[in-house]
VOZAVEX-57383 format. One line per field, with one value per residue (C-alpha): residue in three letters; x negated, y negated, z. Coordinates in steps of 0.2 Angstrom, whole numbers, plus 5000, padded with zeros to 4 digits. Example, Ala and Ser with C-alpha at 12.3 -4.5 7.8 and 13.67 -1.06 7.14 Angstrom:
2
aa: c(ALA	SER)
X: c(4938	4932)
Y: c(5022	5005)
Z: c(5039	5036)
***
This chain:
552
aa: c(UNK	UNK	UNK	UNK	UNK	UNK	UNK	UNK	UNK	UNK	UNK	UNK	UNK	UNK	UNK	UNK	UNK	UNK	UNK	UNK	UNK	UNK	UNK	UNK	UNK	UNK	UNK	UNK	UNK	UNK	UNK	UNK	UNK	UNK	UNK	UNK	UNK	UNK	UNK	UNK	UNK	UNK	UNK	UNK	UNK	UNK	UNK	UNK	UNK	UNK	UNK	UNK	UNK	UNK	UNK	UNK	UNK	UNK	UNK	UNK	UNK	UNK	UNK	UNK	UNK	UNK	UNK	UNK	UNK	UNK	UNK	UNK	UNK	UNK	UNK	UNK	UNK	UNK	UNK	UNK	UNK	UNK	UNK	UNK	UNK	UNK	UNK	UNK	UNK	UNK	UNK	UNK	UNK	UNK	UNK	UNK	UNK	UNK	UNK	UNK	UNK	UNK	UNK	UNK	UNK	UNK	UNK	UNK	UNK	UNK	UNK	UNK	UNK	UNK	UNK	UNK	UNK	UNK	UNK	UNK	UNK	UNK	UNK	UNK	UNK	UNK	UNK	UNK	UNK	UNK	UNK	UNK	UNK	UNK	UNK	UNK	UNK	UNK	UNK	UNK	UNK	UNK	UNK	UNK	UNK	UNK	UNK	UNK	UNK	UNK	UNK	UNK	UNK	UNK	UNK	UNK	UNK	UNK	UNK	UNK	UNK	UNK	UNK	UNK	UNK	UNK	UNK	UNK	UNK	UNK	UNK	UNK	UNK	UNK	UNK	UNK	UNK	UNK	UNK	UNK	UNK	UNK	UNK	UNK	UNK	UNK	UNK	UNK	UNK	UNK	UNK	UNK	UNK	UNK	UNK	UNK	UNK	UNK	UNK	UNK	UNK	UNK	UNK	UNK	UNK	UNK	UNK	UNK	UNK	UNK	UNK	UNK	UNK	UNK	UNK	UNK	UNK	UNK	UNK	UNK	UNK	UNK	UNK	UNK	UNK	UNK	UNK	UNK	UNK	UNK	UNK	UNK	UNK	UNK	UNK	UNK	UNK	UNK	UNK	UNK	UNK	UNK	UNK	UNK	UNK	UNK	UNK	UNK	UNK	UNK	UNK	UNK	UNK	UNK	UNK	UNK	UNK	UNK	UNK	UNK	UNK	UNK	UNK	UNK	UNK	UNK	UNK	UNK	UNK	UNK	UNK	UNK	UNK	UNK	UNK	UNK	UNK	UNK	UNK	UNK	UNK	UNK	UNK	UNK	UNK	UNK	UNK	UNK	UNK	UNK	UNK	UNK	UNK	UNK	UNK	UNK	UNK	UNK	UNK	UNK	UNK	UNK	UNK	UNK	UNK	UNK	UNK	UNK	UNK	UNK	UNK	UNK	UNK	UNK	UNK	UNK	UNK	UNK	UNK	UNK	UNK	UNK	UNK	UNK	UNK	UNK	UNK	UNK	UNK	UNK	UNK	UNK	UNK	UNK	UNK	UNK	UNK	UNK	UNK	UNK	UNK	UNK	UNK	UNK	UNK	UNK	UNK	UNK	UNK	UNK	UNK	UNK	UNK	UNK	UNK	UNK	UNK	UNK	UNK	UNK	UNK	UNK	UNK	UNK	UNK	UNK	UNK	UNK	UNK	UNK	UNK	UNK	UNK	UNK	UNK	UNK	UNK	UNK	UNK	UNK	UNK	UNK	UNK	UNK	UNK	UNK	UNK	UNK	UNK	UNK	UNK	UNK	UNK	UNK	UNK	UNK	UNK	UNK	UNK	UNK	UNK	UNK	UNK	UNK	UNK	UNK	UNK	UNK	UNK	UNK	UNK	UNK	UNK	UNK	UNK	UNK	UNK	UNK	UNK	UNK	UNK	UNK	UNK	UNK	UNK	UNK	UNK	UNK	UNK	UNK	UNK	UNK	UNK	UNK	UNK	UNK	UNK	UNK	UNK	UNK	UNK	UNK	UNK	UNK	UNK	UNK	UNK	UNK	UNK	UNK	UNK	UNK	UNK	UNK	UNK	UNK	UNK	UNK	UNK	UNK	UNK	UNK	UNK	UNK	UNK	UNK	UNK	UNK	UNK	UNK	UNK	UNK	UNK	UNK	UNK	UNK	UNK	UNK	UNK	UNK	UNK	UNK	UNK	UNK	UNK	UNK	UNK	UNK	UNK	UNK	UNK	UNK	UNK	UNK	UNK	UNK	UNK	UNK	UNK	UNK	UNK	UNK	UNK	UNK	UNK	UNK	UNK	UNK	UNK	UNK	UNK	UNK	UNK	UNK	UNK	UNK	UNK	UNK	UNK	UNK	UNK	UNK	UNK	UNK	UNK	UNK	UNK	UNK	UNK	UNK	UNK	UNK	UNK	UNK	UNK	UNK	UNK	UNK	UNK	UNK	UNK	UNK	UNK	UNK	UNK	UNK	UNK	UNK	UNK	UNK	UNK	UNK)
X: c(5280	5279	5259	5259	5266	5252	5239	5243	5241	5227	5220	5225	5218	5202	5198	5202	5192	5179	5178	5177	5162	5146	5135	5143	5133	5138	5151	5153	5158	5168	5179	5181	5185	5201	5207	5208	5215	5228	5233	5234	5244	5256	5258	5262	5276	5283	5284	5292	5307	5298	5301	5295	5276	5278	5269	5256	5251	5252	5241	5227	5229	5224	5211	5203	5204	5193	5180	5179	5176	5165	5152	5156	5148	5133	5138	5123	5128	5135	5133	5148	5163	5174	5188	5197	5198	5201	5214	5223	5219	5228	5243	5245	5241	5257	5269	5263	5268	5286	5295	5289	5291	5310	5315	5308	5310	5320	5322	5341	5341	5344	5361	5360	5374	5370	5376	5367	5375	5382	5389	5396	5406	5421	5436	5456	5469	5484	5496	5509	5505	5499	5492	5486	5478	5466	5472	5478	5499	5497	5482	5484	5477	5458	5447	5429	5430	5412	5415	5404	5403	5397	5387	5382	5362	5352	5339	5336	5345	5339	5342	5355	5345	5355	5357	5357	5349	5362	5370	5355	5360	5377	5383	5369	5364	5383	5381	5368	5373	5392	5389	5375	5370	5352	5342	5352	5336	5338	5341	5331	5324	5337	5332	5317	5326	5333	5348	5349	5365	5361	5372	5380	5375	5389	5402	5401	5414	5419	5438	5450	5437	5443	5446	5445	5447	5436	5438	5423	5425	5431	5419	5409	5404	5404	5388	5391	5392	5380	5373	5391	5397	5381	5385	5404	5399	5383	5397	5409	5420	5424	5424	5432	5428	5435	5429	5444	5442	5441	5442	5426	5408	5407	5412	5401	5411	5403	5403	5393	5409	5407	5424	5421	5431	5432	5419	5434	5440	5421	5419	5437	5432	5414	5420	5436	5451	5460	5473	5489	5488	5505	5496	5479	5487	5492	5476	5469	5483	5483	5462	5460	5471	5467	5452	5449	5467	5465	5485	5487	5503	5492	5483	5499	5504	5487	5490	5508	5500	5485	5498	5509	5494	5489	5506	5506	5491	5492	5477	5477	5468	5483	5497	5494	5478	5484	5498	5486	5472	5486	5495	5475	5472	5490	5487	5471	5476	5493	5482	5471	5484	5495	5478	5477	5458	5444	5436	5420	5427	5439	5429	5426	5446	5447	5441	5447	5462	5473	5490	5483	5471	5458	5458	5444	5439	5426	5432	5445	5445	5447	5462	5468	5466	5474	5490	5488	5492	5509	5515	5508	5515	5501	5491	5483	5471	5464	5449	5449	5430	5428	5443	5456	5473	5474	5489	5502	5509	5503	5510	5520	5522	5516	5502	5510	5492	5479	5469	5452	5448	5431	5424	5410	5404	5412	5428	5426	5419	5434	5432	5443	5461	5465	5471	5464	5456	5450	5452	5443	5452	5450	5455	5467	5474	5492	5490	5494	5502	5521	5520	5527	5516	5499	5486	5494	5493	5480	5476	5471	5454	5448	5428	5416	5395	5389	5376	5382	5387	5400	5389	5380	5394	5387	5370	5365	5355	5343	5341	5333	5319	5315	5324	5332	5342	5346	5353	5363	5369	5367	5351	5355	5344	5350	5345	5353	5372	5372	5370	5385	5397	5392	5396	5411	5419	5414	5420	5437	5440	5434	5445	5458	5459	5452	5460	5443	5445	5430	5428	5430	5427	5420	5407	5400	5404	5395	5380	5380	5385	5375	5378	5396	5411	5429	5443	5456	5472	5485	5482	5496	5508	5507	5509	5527	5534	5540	5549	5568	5576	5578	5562	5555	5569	5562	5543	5548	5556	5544	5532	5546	5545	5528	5526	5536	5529	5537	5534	5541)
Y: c(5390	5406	5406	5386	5393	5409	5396	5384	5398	5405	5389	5384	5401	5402	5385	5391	5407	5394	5385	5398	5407	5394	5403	5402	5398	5382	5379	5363	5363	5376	5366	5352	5364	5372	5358	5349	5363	5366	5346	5347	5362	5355	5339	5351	5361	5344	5334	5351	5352	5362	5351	5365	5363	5346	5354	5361	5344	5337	5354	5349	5330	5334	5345	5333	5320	5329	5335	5315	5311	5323	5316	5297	5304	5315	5326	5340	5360	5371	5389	5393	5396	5384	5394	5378	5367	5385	5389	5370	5376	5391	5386	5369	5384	5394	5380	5374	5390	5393	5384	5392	5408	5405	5396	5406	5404	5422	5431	5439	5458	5464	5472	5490	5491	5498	5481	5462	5449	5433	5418	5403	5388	5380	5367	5369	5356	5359	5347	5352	5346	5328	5320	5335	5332	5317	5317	5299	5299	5301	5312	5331	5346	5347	5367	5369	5388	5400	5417	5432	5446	5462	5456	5465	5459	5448	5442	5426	5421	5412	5413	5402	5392	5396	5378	5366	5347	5340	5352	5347	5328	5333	5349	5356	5339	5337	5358	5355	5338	5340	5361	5363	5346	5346	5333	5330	5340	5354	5366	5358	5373	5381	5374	5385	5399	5412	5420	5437	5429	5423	5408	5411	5428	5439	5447	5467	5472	5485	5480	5481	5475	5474	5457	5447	5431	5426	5412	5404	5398	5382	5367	5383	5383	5393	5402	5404	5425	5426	5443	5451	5442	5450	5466	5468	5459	5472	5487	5481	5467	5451	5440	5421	5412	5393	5379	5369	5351	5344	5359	5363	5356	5344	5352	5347	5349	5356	5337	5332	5323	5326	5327	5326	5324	5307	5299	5292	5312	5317	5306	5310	5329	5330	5316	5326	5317	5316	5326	5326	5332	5344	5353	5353	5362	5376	5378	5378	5393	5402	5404	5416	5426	5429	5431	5442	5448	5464	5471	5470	5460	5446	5445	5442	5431	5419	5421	5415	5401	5395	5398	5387	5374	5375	5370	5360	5349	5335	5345	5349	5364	5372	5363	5357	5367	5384	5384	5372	5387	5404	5388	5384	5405	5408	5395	5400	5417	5410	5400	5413	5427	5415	5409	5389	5395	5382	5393	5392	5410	5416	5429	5435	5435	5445	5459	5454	5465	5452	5463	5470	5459	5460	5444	5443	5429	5425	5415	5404	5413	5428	5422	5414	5431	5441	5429	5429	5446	5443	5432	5439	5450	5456	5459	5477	5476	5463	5461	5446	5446	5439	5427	5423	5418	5402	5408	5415	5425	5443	5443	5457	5460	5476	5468	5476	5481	5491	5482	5480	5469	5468	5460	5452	5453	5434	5442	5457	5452	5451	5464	5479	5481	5491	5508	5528	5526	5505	5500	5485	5468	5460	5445	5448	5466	5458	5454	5464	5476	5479	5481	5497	5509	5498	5510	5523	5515	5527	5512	5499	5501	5488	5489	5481	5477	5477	5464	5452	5435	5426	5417	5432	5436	5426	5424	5416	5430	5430	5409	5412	5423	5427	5418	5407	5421	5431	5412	5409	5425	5439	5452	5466	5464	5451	5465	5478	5468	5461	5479	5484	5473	5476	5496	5493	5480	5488	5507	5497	5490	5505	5515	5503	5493	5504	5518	5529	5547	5541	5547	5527	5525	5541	5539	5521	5524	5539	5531	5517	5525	5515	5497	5500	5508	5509	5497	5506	5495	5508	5500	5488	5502	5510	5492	5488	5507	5509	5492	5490	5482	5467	5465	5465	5454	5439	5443	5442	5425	5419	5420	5414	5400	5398	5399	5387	5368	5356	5342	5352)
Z: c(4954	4963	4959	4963	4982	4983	4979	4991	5003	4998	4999	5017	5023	5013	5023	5039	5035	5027	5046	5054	5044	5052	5041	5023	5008	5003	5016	5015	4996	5002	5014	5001	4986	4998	5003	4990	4980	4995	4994	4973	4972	4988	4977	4959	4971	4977	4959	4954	4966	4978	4992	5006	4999	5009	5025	5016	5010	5025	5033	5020	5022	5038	5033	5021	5034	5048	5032	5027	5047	5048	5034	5042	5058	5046	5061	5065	5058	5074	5077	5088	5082	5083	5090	5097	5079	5068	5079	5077	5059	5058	5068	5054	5039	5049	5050	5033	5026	5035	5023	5009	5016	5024	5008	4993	4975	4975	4961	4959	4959	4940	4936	4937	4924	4905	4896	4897	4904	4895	4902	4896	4903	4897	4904	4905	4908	4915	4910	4920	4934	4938	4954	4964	4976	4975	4956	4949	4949	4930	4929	4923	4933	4925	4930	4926	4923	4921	4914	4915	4902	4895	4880	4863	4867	4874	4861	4856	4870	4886	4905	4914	4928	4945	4947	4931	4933	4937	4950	4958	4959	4964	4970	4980	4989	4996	5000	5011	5020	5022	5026	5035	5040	5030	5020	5002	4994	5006	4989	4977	4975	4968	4949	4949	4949	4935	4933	4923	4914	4893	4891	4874	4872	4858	4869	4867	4855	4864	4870	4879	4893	4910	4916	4936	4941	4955	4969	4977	4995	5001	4998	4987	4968	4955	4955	4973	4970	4954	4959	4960	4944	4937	4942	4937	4919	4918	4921	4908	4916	4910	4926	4927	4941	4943	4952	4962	4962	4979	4989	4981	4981	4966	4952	4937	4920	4901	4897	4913	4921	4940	4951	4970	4986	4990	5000	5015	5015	5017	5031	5038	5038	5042	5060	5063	5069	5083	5086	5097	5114	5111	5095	5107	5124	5111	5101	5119	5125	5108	5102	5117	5114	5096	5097	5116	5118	5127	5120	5104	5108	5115	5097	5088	5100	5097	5079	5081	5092	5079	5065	5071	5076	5055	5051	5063	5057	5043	5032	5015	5019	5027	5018	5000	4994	4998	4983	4973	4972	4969	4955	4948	4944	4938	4925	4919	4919	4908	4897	4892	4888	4880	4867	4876	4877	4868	4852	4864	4872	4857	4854	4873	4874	4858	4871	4886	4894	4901	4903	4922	4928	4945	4960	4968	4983	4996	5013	5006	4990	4996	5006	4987	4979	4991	4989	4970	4971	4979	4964	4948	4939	4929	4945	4947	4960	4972	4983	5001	5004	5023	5021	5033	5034	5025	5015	5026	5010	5019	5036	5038	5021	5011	4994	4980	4972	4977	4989	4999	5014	5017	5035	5042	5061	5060	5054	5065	5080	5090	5103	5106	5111	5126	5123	5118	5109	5110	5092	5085	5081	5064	5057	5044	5055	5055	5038	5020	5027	5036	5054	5055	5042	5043	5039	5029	5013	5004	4991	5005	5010	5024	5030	5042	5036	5052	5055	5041	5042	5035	5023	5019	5008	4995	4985	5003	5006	4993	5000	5016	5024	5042	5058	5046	5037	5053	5059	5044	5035	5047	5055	5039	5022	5011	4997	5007	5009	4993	4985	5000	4991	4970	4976	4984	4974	4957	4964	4971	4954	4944	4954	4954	4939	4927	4933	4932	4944	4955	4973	4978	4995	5001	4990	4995	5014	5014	5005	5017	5035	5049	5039	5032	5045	5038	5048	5056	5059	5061	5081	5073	5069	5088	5095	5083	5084	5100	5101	5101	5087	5096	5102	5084	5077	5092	5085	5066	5072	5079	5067	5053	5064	5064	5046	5044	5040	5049	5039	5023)
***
């Protein structure tokens, strides 16, 4: 499909080349045999999902138009250039070709680690719990799970497509019309393209293998992080990522059952509601303050002020979901140690470690993994990438594992505090850490990528090219990030998890300096020292307070 796009271009150009050039040998046949092989290759792209070939059959519709007008009128051969129609020509040849160009059929990066990749989906039922959600009264808790791993080899096996047929017709159309507010085929694409994953590949007996559980982002999907799973299953781990019914985008099941969030709830979230004008006068009071406080005493008090707005609110998000996500990975987790797995992955659990165990998150995810951590006990390491505080487990309280935080500009781009020296905000500073030592903890590491996005925390940046990409993920290479998070989060874990004597993070920031800068919050430490007992008793209060959900 990648030669289908070339040859459209080449096509387009060799005709504007072809008009321009007066004294060409055979011109004419020329102009017809370029236009006619842009409009057949623009209609091959389309038939085959390539929707963005559309313009360039339009550009040589147009083309082959003007050629068939031309010998209606039998019009008399020119010797100027027609700099006036070429140059109408060229700008439909650049617009034609912007699609393809900002929406490509990518290829993902190869794993760098020394073992192939294997994948394989399979389904859980936790029946334990019944109704969540959207859930029927009577119906039990039901996870689509993908799991990538280390495996033994890779031949005779074939590649997983990043997005199955009927993802296609499900997951990615409601992606792009209830996320970014595109055409239902907007990622149609996607089905042309390869993964470096072999579904069913034999696992590498080569146990005990290190095992994470990974959390997509809400309304996200499972192959939302490909390229990282990739990486951490190339390096040795085994990596389980779940999709969460309704705080998820459809989530298709191994026997092609699709679960979705009701249409009434899509509506209700992509219209908004109203709200009351109480809870609106203190979003309105607290949001400045969170997010351009100059002290850092204003910052906690916008937190306090928008945490209390969330508990505030009738919204899944912030009430039921949060435990529903931490319960969803403590039962798989449980499952799979206690041998409820399907025989699909007996043999992968045969080497899977599941005594101490990675979390690992993106945006809601991340905010999941982090407050796994605070409630498993076989918990040794976790990882928030660009998530903030949906669960309220970490304020002021120290993670009991080793821990990493990594920002975006979204998640970073706060401002500075007042003070010598001026200290970034972030938003998760008040979080993961107690008040009164944040930033000594030698096993948290927190960072900023400068000039990422918080979509570009995901496979979003191999999607887009050009001022589409800077728009949605971020000015810094989409090759460039995504290799910034598999070193970070393979070091962290390798450091971490598998307890290897690595020189994690000195080593990544030091091969990343002018992208990656660490995170300081120890400006939360100067903030609560010198305060009286008292006046730290009236904050934890009032944050106690804020936590707490009315309705509950």
């Amino acid at each position: 499909m990648l030669t289908t796009d070339v040859l459209l271009l080449i096509s387009l150009l060799g005709f504007c080349i072809a008009w321009f050039w007066r004294n060409l040998g055979q011109r004419n046949a020329a102009l017809w045999g370029f236009a006619s092989g842009a409009a057949t290759c623009a209609v091959l792209g389309v038939l085959n999902g390539r929707w963005q070939a559309a313009a360039g059959g339009v550009a040589a519709a147009i083309f082959l138009i003007v050629l068939a007008l031309r010998s209606l009128r039998n019009a008399q051969p020119r010797t100027r250039i027609p700099w006036v129609s070429g140059g109408v020509f060229l700008v439909l040849t650049v617009v034609a070709f912007a699609p393809l160009y900002s929406l490509p059929v990518f290829s993902l990066p190869e794993p760098d680690g020394p073992n192939p990749v294997g994948v394989r989906d399979f389904e859980l039922t936790d029946h334990t719990r019944l109704g969540v959600l959207y859930d029927a009264d009577d119906q039990p808790r039901r996870l689509a799970v993908r799991v990538w791993y280390p495996a033994s080899t890779a031949d005779g096996y074939t590649t997983r497509p990043y997005a199955t047929d009927t993802e296609l017709q499900t997951t990615f159309p409601a992606l792009a019309v209830e996320e970014l507010g595109m055409p239902s085929f907007f990622f149609s694409h996607l089905g042309l393209v390869d993964t470096n994953s072999y579904e069913g590949a034999p696992v590498l007996e080569d146990g005990p293998l290190p095992v994470v559980f990974f959390n997509h982002g809400l309304n996200g999907y499972l192959s939302q992080n490909t390229v990282l799973m990739e990486h951490l299953a190339s390096h040795g781990y085994v990596v389980f990522v779940i999709a969460h019914p309704y705080d998820a985008a459809p989530v298709v099941f191994a026997n092609g059952d699709v679960v979705r969030l009701p249409a009434e709830e899509v509506k209700n979230r992509l219209e908004g509601t109203e709200q009351p004008d109480e809870l609106m006068d203190l979003l309105v009071e607290s949001e400045p303050k969170r997010m351009q406080g100059t002290t850092y005493q204003e910052r906690f008090e916008g937190n306090v002020g928008i945490l209390k707005v969330h508990n505030m609110l009738d919204d899944r998000v912030y009430d039921e979901s949060p435990q529903v996500w931490v319960d969803d990975v403590l039962f798989l987790e449980e499952a799979l140690a206690g041998g409820q797995s399907p025989p699909e992955i007996a043999d992968i659990l045969k080497q899977a470690d599941l005594t101490r165990v990675g979390h690992l998150g993106q945006s809601y995810g991340g905010s999941a993994a982090a407050a796994v951590a605070y409630q498993d006990p076989r918990a040794g390491a976790a990882i928030n990438l660009d998530g903030s505080a949906f669960h309220d487990t970490g304020w002021n309280a120290d993670i009991p594992v080793p821990f990493m935080m990594i920002y975006s500009d979204s998640m970073n781009a706060w401002g500075e505090v007042e003070g010598s020296p001026a200290r970034p905000v972030g938003f998760n500073d008040f979080l993961y850490e107690r008040f009164e030592t944040a930033g000594l903890r030698g096993d948290i590491t927190r960072l900023h990528v400068k000039g990422s996005s918080h979509l570009g925390t995901t496979d979003n940046q191999l999607i887009t090219r050009g001022p589409l990409h800077t728009m949605l993920t971020g000015p810094i290479d989409g090759g460039m990030m995504l290799e910034i998070l598999n070193n970070f989060v393979c070091g962290f874990f390798d450091k971490h998890l598998r307890e290897l004597q690595t020189a994690f993070p000195e080593e990544q920031f030091a091969e990343y300096t002018g992208d990656v800068a660490p995170h300081d919050v120890s400006g939360v430490r100067d903030w609560w020292l010198p305060k009286s007992s008292e006046e730290r008793a009236a904050l934890e209060q009032d944050l106690e307070e804020a936590r707490t959900n009315p309705s509950n």
